[in-house]
C-alpha positions, 0 to 999 in steps of 0.5 A: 601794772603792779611793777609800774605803781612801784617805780613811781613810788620808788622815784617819788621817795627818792626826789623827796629824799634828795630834796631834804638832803639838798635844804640840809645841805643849804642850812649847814652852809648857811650856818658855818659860813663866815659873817663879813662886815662890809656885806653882812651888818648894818649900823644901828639908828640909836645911838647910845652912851653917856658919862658918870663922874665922882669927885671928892675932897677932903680938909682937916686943919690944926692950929693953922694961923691962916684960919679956915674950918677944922674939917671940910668934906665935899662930895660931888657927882654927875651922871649923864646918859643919852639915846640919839636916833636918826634914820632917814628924815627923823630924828629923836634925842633924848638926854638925861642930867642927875647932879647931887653934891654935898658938903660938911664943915665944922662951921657951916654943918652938913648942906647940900650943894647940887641937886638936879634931875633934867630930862629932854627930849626932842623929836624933829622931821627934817624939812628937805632931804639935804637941808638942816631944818627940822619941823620939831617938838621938845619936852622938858622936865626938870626938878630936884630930889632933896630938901634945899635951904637958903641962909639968908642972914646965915640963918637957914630957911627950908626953900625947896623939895622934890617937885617944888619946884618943877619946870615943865615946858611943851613946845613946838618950833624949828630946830636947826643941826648944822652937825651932831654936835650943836643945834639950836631949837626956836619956838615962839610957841610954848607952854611951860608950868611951874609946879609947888607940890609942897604945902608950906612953899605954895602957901609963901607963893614962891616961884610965882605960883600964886598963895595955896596953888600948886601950879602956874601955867605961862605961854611964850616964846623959847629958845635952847641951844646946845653944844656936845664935842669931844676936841681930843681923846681927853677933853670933853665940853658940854653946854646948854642955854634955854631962854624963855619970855612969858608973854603974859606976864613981864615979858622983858624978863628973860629966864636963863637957864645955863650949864657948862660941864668941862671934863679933862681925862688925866688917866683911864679912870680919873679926870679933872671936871669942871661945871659952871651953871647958871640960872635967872628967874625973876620969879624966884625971890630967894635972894637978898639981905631979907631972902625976898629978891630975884638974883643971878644964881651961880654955881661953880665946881672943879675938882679931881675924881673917878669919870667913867665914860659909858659908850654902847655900840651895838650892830644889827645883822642882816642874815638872809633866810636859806628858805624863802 
């Protein structure tokens, strides 16, 4: 009986035994063996990147008979980062703009000439498994970081700030994407704020908030239109309309809201941009020989500089447990 209870403990061991050795065997193969990339990894549903750009320029003149300032310096900057996800029928973009330009000239002084801070994000539900519909909703919130004046009669008047103004807009609609490089969002229902944080803009009821209020909201109608390719290696377009039509207030006039940016990479660091915006707010009444009119605001800059692309590229593996 004895030897008998012993041979059972004996065989109960060594399966054990053998047990272990064989997992660690599994775990040492699972461990060395060679990871491939047509069978072992899957695409990541973000997608990221975004591109920074830094152009300046410099002038000095010295008895020149043409004319013109004894000393000019402008410096120039764009920086753009966004995130795309899509898996299945969802789909979210998000996309960040930061503009900030400056300028010194012996005859005008030192002014800002670009200052911008726009974020938009858009999520859509495809409508049908192969159509290009999306039942979708879009935020967007743009405003400045700097103190910014107008020269009416050459004589400057403080106009704008950090939030003041500030545009937010929340709407709903349909968003058509043909491909990943243009779509266009409809929505004929949105709400958008205007915000004047600052005392002495709301107090001169600018950008059409009311005297001593620091907001307005309006309802109506948008539209944005974007349009992102890459025609080469070394030449890059970037465009954005928005339209908006308030429907409570003058809804003939459309506010348009417009940026072009057109980069030309020369070298593996420097590049040619050029950037065109423009923008119509029948509300903001800045313009004119007595500062008090709406106009079409133009921007327009080229210059030579540094451009750095900023591409991330990242994998998920799919590594099956040796043990279940």
């Amino acid at each position: 009986m004895k030897r008998y209870f012993i041979g059972i403990v004996f065989l109960f061991f060594s399966q054990m035994i053998f047990s272990q050795q064989e997992v660690v065997n599994t775990l040492r193969g699972e461990t060395s063996r060679t990871i491939k990339k047509d069978r072992d990894t899957l695409p990541w549903n973000w997608k990221k990147g975004g591109l920074f750009n830094l152009n300046v320029s410099q002038g000095a003149l010295s008895n020149w008979a043409a004319g013109g300032d004894n000393f000019s310096l402008s410096i120039s900057s764009y920086f753009n980062y966004y995130t795309y996800f899509k898996k299945d029928r969802h789909s979210w973009d998000n996309n960040l703009d930061f503009n900030l330009g400056y300028i010194q000239t012996t005859s005008l002084g030192s002014r800002k000439n670009d200052d911008r801070v726009d974020f938009l994000s858009k999520y859509g539900y495809k409508m049908d498994s192969v159509g290009k519909w999306y039942l979708s909703g879009l935020f967007n919130f743009r405003t400045q970081m700097f103190d910014g004046y107008t020269y009416p009669n050459g004589v400057s008047e403080f106009s704008s700030t950090i939030l003041s103004p500030a545009y937010v807009i929340l709407s709903s609609g349909f968003d058509f994407k043909p491909t990943d490089k243009f779509s266009l969002f409809l929505s004929p229902i949105t709400s958008r704020w205007v915000i004047v944080m600052n005392n002495y803009l709301s107090q001169k009821s600018l950008y059409g908030v009311d005297s001593g209020k620091h907001s307005i909201s309006q309802f109506g109608t948008f539209a944005t239109i974007n349009y992102n390719n890459t025609f080469s290696k070394n030449i890059t377009y970037k465009t954005r309309l928005d339209l908006f039509s308030n429907y409570l207030d003058n809804p003939q006039n459309i506010d348009i809201f417009m940026s072009n940016q057109l980069s030309i990479q020369v070298t593996k660091y420097f590049s040619i941009t050029y950037s065109l915006d423009l923008i119509y707010d029948d509300n903001v009444r800045l313009f004119g020989a007595y500062g008090k009119s709406p106009g079409l605001q133009l921007k327009s800059l080229i210059g030579i500089g540094f451009l750095r692309p900023l591409k991330i590229k990242r994998k998920l593996i799919d590594v099956k447990p040796a043990i279940s």
